[in-house]
N, C-alpha and C positions, 0 to 999 in steps of 0.2 A: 502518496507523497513519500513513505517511507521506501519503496521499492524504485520510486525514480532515486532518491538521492542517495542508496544503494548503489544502484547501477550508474551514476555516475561517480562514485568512487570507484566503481569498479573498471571503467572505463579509464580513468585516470590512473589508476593502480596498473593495469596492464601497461599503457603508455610510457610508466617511468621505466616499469623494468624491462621495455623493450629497448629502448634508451640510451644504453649504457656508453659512457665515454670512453672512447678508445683512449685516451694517454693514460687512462686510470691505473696505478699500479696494482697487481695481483695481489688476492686477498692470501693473508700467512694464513698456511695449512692448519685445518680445525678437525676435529675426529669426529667422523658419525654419530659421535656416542653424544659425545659436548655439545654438537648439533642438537641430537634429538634430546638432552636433556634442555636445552636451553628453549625449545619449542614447546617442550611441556610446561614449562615455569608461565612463559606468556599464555599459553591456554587457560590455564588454571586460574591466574591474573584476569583475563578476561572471564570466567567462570562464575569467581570471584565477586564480581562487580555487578553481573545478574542475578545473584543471590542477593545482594544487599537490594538492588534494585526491585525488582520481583522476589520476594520471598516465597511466593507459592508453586514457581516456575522452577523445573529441573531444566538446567541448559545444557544434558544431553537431548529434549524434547528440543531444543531449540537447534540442536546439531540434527539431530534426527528428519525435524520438520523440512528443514532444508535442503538438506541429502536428498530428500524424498521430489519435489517441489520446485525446488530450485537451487540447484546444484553449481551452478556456476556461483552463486553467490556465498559460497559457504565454501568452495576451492579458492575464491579470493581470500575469503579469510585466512585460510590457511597457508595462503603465498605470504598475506600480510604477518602470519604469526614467525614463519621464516626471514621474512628481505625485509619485514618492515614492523618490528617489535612497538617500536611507538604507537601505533594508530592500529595495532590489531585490536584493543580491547574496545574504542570508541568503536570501531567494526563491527565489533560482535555484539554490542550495544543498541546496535541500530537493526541487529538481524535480532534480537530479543524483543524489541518494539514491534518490529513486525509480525516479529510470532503470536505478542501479548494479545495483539489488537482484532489479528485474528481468529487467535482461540475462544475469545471472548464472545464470538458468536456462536460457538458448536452447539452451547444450548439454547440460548437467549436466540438467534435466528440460523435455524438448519440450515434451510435455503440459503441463505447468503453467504453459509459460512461455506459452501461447496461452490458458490461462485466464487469467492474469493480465491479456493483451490486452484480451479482451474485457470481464472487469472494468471495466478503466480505460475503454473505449467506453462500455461503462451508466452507471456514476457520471459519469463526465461530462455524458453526454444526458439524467439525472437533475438533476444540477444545473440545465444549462440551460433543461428544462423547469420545474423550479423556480422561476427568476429571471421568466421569461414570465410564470407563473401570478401569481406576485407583482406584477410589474409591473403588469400589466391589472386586477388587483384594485383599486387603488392609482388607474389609471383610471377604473373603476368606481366610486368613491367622487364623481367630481367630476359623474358623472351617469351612468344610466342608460340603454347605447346595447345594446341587440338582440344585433349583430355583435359585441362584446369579448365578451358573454353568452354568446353561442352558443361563441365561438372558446376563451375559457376553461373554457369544459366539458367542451370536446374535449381541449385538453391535458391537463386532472387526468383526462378515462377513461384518455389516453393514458400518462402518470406512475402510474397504477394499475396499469394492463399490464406497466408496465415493473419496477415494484420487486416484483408477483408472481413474474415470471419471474425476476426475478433472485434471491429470496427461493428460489424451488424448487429451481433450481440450486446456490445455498448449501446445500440440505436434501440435494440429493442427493451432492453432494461428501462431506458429513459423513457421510452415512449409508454410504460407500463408506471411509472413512476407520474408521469404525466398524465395519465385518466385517475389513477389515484387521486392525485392533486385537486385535479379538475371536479369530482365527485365528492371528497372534503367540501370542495367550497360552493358546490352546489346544495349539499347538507346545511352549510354554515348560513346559506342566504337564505333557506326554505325555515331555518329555526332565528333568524335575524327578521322574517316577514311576520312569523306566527307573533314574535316576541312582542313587533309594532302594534300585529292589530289585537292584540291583549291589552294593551299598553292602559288602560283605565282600569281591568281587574288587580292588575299585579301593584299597579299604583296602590289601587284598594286595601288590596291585603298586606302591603308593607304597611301603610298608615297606620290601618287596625293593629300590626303587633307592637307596631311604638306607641299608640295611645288608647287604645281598647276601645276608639271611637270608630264611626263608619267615615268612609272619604266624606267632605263637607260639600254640598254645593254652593255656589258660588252665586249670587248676581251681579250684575251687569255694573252694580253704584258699589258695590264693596270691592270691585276688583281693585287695586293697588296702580294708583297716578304716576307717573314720571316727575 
């Protein structure tokens, strides 16, 4: 959940700044310097806010994680900490959730915590393949060149490849999750059957510990009339 709605801010974060209004007037000349100090200020801001949030969390792990993983999503941020000072920290907010959620397995579950890895490697190189295909279509529109032709054909078999494989491995996760299931509740009805045909000792011995008596029998004239 947290990497779709990632990557659809990042989706929409590329969009504006591809965007831009032509009558817009030119921005007054800013120095490198004021630039990069003004980008350090909103890093640190968003930094910041991970700290308060996660206290046990360094958010260069969180830069780091990324970089590594999923790099498109942590170049957003950093367009957002440039063109879009507002909403870089809620940004980097949401790549801290990500990170939390997934660190939180490294010990508690190995395994998952390396599916999850590799997850975030596909969708990312899914994305990026995405943005390519996109882009050169978008070339392709201004004229008709052989080599974008050929090259964008190869990325979408490429992007075919990749959301199969990653589509099977979701099949077969589930399908491993599903005999799990299946075999819980096969357990659950073999210990629901034994429980039934107990069902007079266990009566027995709850009675015995609330009155130190044996279960009563009953006749047929003492049972209780409507």
């Amino acid at each position: 959940m947290i990497i779709a709605v990632l990557a659809a801010m990042l989706v929409l974060g590329n969009a504006r700044a591809q965007t831009t209004p032509a009558a817009a007037a030119p921005a007054p000349a800013v120095s490198a310097a004021a630039v990069e100090k003004a980008v350090q200020l909103v890093q640190q801001d968003a930094f910041a806010a991970v700290r308060e949030k996660y206290p046990q969390i360094n958010p260069n792990d969180v830069v780091a994680f990324h970089r590594q993983y999923a790099p498109d999503l942590l170049a957003e941020w950093e367009r957002r900490c440039r063109e879009e000072a507002t909403s870089a920290k809620a940004y980097f907010l949401l790549l801290a959730d990500n990170f939390a959620a997934i660190d939180a397995l490294r010990k508690d579950d190995p395994e998952e915590y390396e599916r999850q890895i590799r997850q975030q490697q596909t969708e990312s190189q899914v994305r990026s393949l995405s943005r390519q295909i996109q882009a050169l279509a978008v070339e392709e529109d201004a004229g008709d060149d052989p080599h974008r032709l050929q090259t964008r054909q190869r990325l979408k078999l490429e992007l075919k490849h990749l959301l199969e494989k990653n589509f099977d491995e979701s099949q077969q996760r589930q399908m491993i999750e599903i005999n799990r299931l299946e075999a819980e509740m096969r357990n659950l009805r073999r210990l629901a059957d034994e429980r039934a045909a107990n069902r007079r000792l266990i009566l027995g011995q709850r009675f015995y510990i609330l009155t130190g008596d044996m279960w009563p029998e009953e006749d047929q004239h003492d049972q209780p009339h409507d």
